[in-house]
C-alpha positions as MATLAB code, in Angstrom:
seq = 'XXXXXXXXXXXXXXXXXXXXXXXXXXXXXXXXXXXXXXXXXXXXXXXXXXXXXXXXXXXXXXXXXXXXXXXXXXXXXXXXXXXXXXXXXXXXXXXXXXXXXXXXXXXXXXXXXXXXXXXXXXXXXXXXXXXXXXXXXXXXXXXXXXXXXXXXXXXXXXXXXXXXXXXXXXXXXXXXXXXXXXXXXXXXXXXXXXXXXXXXXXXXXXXXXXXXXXXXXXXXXXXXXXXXXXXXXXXXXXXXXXXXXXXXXXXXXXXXXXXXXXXXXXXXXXXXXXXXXXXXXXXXXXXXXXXXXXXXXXXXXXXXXXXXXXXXXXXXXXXXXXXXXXXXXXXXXXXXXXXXXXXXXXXXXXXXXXXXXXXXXXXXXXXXXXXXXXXXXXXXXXXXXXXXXXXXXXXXXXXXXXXXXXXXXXXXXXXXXXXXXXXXXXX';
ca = [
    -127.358   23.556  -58.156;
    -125.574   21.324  -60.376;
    -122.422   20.687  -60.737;
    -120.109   19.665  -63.719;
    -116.598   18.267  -62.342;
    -113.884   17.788  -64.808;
    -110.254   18.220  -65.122;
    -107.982   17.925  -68.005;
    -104.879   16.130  -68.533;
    -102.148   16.721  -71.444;
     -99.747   14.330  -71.954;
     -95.991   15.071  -72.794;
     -94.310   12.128  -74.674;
     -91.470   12.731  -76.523;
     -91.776   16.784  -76.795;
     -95.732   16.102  -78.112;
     -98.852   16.667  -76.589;
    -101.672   14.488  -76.663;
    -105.143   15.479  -74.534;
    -107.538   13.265  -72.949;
    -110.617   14.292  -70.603;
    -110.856   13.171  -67.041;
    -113.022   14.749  -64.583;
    -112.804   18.708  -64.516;
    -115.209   21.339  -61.885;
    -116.806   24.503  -63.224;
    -119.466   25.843  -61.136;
    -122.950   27.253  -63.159;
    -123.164   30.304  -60.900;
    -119.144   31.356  -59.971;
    -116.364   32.521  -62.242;
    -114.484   30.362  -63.950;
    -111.038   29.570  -63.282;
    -108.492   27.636  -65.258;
    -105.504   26.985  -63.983;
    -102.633   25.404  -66.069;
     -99.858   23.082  -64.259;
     -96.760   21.549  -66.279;
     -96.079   18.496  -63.532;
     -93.240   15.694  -62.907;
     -94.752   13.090  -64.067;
     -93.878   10.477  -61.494;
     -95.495   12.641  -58.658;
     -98.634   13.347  -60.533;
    -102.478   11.853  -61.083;
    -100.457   10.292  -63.926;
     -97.923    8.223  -62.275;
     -96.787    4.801  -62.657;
     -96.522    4.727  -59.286;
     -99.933    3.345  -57.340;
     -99.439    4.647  -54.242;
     -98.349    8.032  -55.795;
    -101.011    7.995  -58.399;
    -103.994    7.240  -55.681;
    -102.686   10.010  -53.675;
    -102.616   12.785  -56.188;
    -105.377   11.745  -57.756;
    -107.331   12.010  -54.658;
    -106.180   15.116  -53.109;
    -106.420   16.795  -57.029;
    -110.058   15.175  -57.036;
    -110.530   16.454  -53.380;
    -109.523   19.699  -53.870;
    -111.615   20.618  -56.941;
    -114.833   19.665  -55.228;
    -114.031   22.599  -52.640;
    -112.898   24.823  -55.591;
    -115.827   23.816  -58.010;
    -115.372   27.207  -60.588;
    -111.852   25.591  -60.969;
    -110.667   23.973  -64.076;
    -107.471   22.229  -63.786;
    -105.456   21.686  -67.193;
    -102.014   19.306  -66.213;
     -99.199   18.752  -68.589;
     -97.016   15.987  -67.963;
     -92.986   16.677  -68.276;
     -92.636   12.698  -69.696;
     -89.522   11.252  -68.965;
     -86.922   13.090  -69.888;
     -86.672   15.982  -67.576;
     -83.692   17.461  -68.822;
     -85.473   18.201  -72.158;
     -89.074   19.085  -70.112;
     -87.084   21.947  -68.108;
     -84.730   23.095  -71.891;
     -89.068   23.238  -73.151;
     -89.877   24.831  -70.197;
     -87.111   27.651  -70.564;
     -88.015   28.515  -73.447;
     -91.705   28.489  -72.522;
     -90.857   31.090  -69.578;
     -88.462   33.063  -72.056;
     -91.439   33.753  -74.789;
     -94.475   34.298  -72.223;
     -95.757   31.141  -72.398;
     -94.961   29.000  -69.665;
     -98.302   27.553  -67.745;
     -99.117   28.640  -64.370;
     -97.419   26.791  -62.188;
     -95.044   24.047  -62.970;
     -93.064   21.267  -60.619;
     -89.613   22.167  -60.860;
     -86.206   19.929  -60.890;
     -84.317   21.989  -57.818;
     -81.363   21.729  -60.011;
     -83.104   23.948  -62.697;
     -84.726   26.335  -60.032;
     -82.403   29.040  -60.118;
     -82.369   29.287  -64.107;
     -86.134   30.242  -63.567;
     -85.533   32.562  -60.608;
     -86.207   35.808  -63.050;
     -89.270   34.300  -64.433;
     -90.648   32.853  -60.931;
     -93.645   35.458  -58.812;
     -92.448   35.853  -55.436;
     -94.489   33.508  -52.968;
     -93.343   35.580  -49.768;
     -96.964   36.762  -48.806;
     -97.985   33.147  -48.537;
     -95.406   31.669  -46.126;
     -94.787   33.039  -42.927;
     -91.626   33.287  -41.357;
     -91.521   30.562  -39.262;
     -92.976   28.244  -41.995;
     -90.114   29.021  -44.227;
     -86.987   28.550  -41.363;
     -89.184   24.742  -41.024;
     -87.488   23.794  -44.326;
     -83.636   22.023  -44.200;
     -80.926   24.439  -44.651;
     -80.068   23.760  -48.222;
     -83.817   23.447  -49.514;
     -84.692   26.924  -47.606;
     -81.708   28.741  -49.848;
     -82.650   27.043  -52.910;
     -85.932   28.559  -52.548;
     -84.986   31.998  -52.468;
     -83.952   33.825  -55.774;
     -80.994   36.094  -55.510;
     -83.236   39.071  -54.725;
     -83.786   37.376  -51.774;
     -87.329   36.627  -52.142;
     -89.216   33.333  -51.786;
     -89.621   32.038  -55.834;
     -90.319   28.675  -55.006;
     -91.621   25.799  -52.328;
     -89.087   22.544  -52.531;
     -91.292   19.849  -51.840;
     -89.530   16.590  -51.446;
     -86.071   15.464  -51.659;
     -83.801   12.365  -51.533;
     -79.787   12.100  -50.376;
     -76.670    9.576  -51.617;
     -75.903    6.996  -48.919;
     -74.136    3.530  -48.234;
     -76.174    0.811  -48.373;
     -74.619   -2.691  -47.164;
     -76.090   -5.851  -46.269;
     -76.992   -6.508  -42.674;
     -76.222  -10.177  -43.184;
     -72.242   -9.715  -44.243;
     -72.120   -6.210  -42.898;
     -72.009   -5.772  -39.068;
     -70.619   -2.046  -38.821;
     -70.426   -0.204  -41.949;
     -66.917    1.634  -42.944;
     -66.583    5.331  -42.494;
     -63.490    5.908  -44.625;
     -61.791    5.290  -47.445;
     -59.149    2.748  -45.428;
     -62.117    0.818  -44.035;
     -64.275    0.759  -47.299;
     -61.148   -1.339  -48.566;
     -60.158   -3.325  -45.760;
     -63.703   -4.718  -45.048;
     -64.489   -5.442  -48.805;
     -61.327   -7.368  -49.054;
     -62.545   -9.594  -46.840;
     -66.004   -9.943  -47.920;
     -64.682  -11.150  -51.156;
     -65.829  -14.910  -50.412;
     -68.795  -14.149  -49.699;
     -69.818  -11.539  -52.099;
     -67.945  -11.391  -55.388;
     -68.548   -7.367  -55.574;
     -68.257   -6.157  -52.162;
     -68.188   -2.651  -53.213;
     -69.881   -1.140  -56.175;
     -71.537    2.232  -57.314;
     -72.442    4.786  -60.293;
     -68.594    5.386  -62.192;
     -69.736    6.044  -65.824;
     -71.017    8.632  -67.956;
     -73.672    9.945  -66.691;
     -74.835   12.105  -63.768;
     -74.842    9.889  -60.723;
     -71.147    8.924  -61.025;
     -70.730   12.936  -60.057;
     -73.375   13.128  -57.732;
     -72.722    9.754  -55.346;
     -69.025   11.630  -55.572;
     -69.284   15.117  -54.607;
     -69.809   14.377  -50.873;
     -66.362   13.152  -50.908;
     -65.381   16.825  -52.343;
     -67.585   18.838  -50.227;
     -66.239   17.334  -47.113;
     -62.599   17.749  -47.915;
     -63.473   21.648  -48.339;
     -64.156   21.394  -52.509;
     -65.444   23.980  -54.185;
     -67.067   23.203  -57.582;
     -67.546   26.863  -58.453;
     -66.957   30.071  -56.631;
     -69.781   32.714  -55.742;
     -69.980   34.065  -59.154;
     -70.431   30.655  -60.825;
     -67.124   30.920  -62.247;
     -65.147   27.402  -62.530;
     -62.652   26.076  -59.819;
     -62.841   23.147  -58.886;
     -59.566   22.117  -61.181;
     -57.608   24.541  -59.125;
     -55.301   24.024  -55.339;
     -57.157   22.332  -52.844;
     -59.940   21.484  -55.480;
     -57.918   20.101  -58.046;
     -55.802   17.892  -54.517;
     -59.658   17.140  -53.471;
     -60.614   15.544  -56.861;
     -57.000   13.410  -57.090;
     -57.533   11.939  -54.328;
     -61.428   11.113  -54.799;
     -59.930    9.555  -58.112;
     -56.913    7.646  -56.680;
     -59.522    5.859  -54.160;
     -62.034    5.092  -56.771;
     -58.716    3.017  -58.578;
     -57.808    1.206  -55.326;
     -61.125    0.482  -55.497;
     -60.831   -1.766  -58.829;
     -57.280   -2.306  -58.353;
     -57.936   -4.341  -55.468;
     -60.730   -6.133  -57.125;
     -63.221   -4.693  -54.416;
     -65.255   -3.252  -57.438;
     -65.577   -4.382  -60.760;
     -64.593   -2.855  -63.421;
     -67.611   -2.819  -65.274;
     -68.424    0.048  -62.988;
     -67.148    2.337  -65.300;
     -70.517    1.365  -67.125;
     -73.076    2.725  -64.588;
     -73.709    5.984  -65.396;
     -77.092    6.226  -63.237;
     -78.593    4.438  -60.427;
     -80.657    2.784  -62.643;
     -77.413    0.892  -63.969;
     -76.818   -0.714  -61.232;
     -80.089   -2.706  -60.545;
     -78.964   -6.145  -62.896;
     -75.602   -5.846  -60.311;
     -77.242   -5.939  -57.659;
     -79.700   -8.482  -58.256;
     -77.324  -10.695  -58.703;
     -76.866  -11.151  -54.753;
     -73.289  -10.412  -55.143;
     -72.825   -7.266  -53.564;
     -72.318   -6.127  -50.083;
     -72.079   -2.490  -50.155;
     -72.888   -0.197  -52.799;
     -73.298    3.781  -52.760;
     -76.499    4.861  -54.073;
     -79.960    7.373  -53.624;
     -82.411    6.926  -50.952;
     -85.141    5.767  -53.270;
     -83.325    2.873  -54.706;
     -84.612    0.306  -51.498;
     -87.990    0.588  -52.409;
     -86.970   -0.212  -56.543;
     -85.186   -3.418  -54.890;
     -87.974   -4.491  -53.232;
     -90.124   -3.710  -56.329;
     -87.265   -6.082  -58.166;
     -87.838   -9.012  -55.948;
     -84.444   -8.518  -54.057;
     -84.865  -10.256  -50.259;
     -81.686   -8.810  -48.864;
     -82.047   -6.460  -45.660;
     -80.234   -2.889  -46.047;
     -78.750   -0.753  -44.045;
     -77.909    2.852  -44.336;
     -75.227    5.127  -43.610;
     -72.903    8.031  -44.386;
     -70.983    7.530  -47.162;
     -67.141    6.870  -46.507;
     -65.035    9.663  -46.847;
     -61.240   10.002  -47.108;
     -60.608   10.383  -43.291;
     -61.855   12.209  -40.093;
     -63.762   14.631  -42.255;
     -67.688   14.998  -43.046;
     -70.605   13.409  -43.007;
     -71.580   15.521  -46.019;
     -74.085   13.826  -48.488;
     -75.869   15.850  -52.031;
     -79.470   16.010  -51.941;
     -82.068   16.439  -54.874;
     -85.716   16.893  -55.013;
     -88.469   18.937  -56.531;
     -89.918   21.886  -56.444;
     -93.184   23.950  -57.611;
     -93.071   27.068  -58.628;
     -95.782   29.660  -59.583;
     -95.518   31.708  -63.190;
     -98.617   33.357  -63.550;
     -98.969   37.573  -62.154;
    -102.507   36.670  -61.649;
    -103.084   37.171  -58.275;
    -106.058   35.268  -57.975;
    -104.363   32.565  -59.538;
    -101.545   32.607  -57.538;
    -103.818   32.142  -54.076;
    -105.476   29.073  -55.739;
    -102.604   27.712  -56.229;
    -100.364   28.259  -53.419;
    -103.542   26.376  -51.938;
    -103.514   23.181  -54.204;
     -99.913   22.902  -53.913;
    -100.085   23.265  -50.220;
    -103.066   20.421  -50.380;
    -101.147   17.843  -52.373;
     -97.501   18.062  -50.959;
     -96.110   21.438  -49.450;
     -97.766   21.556  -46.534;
     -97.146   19.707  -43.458;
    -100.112   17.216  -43.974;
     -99.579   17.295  -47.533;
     -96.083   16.884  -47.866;
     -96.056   13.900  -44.942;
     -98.449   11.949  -47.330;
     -96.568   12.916  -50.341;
     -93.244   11.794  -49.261;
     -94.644    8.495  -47.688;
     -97.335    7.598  -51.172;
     -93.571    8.494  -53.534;
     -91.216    6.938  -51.043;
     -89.532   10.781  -50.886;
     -87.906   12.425  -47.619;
     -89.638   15.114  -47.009;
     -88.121   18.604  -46.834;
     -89.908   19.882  -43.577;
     -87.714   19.302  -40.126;
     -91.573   19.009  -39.037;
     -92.471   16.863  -41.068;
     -89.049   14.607  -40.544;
     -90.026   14.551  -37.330;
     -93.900   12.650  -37.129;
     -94.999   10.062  -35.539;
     -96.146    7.908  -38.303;
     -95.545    4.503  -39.471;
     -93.399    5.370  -42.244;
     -91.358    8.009  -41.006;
     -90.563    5.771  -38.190;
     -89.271    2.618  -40.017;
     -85.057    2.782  -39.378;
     -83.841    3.676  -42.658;
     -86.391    6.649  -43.440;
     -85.292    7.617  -40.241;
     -81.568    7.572  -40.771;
     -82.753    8.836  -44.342;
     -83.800   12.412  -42.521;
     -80.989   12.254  -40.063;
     -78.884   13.077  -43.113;
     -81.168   16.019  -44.799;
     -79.590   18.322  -41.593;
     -75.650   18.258  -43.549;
     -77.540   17.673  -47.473;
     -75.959   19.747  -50.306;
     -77.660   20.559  -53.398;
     -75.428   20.878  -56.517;
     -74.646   24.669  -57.449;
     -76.983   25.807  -59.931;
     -74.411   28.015  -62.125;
     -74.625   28.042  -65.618;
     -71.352   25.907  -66.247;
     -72.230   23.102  -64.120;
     -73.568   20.605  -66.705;
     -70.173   21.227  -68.649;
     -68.273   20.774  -65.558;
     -70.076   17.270  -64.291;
     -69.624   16.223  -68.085;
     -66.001   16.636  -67.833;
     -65.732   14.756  -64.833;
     -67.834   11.764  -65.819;
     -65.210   11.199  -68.215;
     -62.648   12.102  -65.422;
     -63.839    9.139  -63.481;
     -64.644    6.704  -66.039;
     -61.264    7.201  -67.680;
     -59.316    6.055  -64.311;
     -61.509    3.308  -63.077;
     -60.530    2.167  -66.958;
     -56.894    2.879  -66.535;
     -56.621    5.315  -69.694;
     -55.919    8.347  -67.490;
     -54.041    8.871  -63.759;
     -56.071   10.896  -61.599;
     -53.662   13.554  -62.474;
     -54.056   13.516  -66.636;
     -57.502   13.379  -65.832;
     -58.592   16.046  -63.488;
     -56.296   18.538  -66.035;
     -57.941   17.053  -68.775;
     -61.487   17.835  -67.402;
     -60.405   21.596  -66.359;
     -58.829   22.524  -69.373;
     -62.238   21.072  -71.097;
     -64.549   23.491  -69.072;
     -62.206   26.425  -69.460;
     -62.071   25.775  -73.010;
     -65.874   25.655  -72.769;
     -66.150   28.421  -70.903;
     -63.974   30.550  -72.561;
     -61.965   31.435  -68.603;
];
C-alpha cells in the first residue's frame, strides 16, 4: 500500500491568508477526511517557540501516520488574538468557522452557542480532574461541556532571592521592605500600570480578595458601586503610595503589558515586580542572571491569596460526528490529555490545567517555581466573560494610569471609570 502523507498549513498575518504545503496523509484505500483547525499560533507546528514547535510538530506528524485518510488543514490566528477571535466570531456567526479552533478562555463563553457539546467524550471523573475555575469555564450555560481548557498561567510576585529573603504579603510590607531596598535596587517595586490589559489583570486579585465583584450574575456592571467602588479606592490609593514613596517609578504608568516591562527589568534594578508565570522563562531568554522567586501577590491585609488565571482552550465547531471523534482524539494527543497536556505545558513553559497533571513526577513540574506556580491554580480566577468587560477594564486602565500620574484621586477616578461604562452601557 502506499501512502501519501501531507498536511496543510495557512498562515494568518495581518487578517490574510497565505498557504504553503507541508506534509499531509490520505490513505489510497480509506475515506478521506479533512479536518480544518484555526490554532494559537504560539502553541502550534508554527511556533517561534523550539521546544513548542518540535513538540507539535511531532505529535501532529505522529498522529497522522495512525490516522493516514486524515488531511489536516491549520490556520494560524497571527498575533493579534483579539482581532483572530472578532474574525473568528464572525466566522461562527455566518457558518463558516473551521472545525475546531484553539480558543482564548476569555472569549470562550462568546462562542458557547456556536460550540458542539463534548460531554460524550469526557467522563466524569476526567472532567472534576480540571482546577475549579478552568472546569466552569468549560461548561456553557446549558450546562454542558463546550470546551477542553488546555493550559493556563497565573499573576504572581516575583523578587530577587539575592535582596529578597521573605517576600511581603501585604500592602504595609510591600512598602516597608522596598523602602529599604532602595540602595540596592533603584526600583524595588514595579509592575503593569498603563493602558493596556495587564495593568487590570496583575490588579484584580487585590479586588477579588477584598470580596469585589466586577459584574453581577447577569453580566450587568458593579464594580463602581459600595464595597466595589471602597475595593477599587483602596487598590488605587496603594498603587500611589507606591510612587509617592518612590518605591515604583513613575514611568509605570507606561507598561501597559508584561511585555513593557522587560527593558525595566533588565536593567538589574528591580527587586520585586508583579507579573505572569511565563515571564521567567522570557528573562532567561533575555540574558537576565538574577534568581526569582515566587509568591502570592500582596494584598491589602489578612485577606486572600487570590491570583487571575488565563489560558487556552480548544473547542470543536463542526456537527460532524465523525469529525468530532477525530478530533477530540488529536486534541487529546497534542495537549488535553494527561500525557499530552504534561508535555504541552513543559515544551510552552504553561501550567497545566489538570490537578493530575500538577501533580507528576517529572523534571519540570518539580523545579520550585513551577511548583509554587500550580500551588496557586487551586484559588485562580478567570476574568468574567460578560459582554461589558472589555469596556469596563478600558475604563480602569485609565483609572489606574491617571493616579499613578497624579491627574485623578482614586476617588475622581473610580467615578470617572463607572460613569464611562454606564454611559457605555446604557445602565
Amino acid at each position: 500500500m502506499k501512502t501519501l502523507r501531507t498536511w496543510m498549513t495557512a498562515a494568518l498575518i495581518s487578517g490574510v491568508a497565505s498557504t504553503a504545503a507541508i506534509p499531509q496523509a490520505a490513505a489510497e484505500d480509506a475515506a478521506p477526511v479533512t479536518l480544518t483547525w484555526l490554532a494559537n499560533t504560539n502553541q502550534s507546528p508554527n511556533s517561534n517557540s523550539p521546544t513548542a514547535k518540535e513538540w507539535y510538530k511531532s505529535r501532529v506528524d505522529s498522529w497522522l501516520e495512525k490516522h493516514s485518510n486524515v488531511k489536516l488543514t491549520v490556520n494560524y490566528q497571527g498575533t493579534d488574538i483579539n482581532a483572530a477571535m472578532t474574525r473568528l466570531q464572525e466566522q461562527a456567526g455566518s457558518g463558516r468557522a473551521p472545525d475546531f479552533a484553539s480558543l482564548d478562555s476569555f472569549f470562550l463563553s462568546r462562542f458557547y452557542d456556536k460550540l458542539q457539546p463534548l460531554d460524550g467524550f469526557y467522563s466524569a471523573e476526567e472532567v472534576e480532574d480540571f482546577v475549579p475555575y478552568a472546569k466552569a469555564g468549560m461548561h456553557g450555560p446549558d450546562g454542558k461541556l463546550k470546551a477542553i481548557w488546555y493550559n493556563t498561567d497565573v499573576r504572581a510576585l516575583f523578587y530577587r532571592k539575592d535582596l529578597v529573603e521573605t517576600p511581603p504579603k501585604t500592602w504595609d510590607e510591600t512598602l516597608a521592605l522596598a523602602a529599604t531596598l532602595k540602595d540596592k535596587a533603584s526600583t524595588p517595586y514595579v509592575y503593569p500600570g498603563g493602558r493596556g490589559e495587564a495593568a487590570v489583570m496583575e490588579h484584580l486579585p487585590m479586588f477579588w480578595a477584598m470580596g469585589g465583584q466586577l459584574v453581577d450574575d447577569n453580566g450587568k456592571a458593579v464594580f463602581g458601586e459600595g464595597a466595589n467602588r471602597d475595593a477599587w479606592i483602596k487598590i488605587l490609593g496603594f498603587l500611589k503610595q507606591t510612587v509617592d514613596s518612590g518605591v515604583s517609578p513613575t514611568r509605570v504608568a507606561n507598561y501597559g503589558s508584561e511585555n513593557d516591562m522587560y527593558p525595566e527589568l533588565m536593567r538589574g534594578q528591580t527587586a520585586m515586580f508583579v507579573g505572569g508565570s511565563w515571564m521567567l522563562r522570557q528573562l532567561a531568554a533575555l540574558g537576565d542572571k538574577h534568581e526569582w522567586g515566587i509568591a502570592p501577590i500582596p494584598m491589602s491585609g489578612d485577606v486572600g491569596p487570590s491570583t487571575a488565571a488565563g489560558g487556552w482552550t480548544f473547542g470543536v465547531f463542526t456537527p460532524d460526528a465523525e469529525k468530532q471523534k477525530l478530533i477530540v482524539d488529536l486534541i487529546n494527543y497534542i495537549g488535553a490529555d494527561q500525557e499530552g497536556m504534561a508535555g504541552a505545558a513543559t515544551a510552552n513553559s504553561n501550567l497545566p490545567t489538570r490537578k493530575s497533571v500538577a501533580a507528576l513526577d517529572t523534571p519540570y513540574f518539580n523545579t520550585e517555581n513551577v511548583k509554587n506556580f500550580n500551588s496557586m491554580l487551586a484559588y485562580g480566577q478567570a476574568r468574567p466573560g460578560a459582554a461589558i468587560y472589555p469596556t469596563i477594564s478600558t475604563e480602569l486602565q485609565v483609572a489606574i494610569s491617571s493616579v499613578i500620574t497624579g491627574q485623578k484621586t482614586p476617588e475622581q477616578a473610580i467615578d470617572d471609570a463607572w460613569n464611562k461604562v454606564q454611559q457605555q452601557s446604557g445602565q
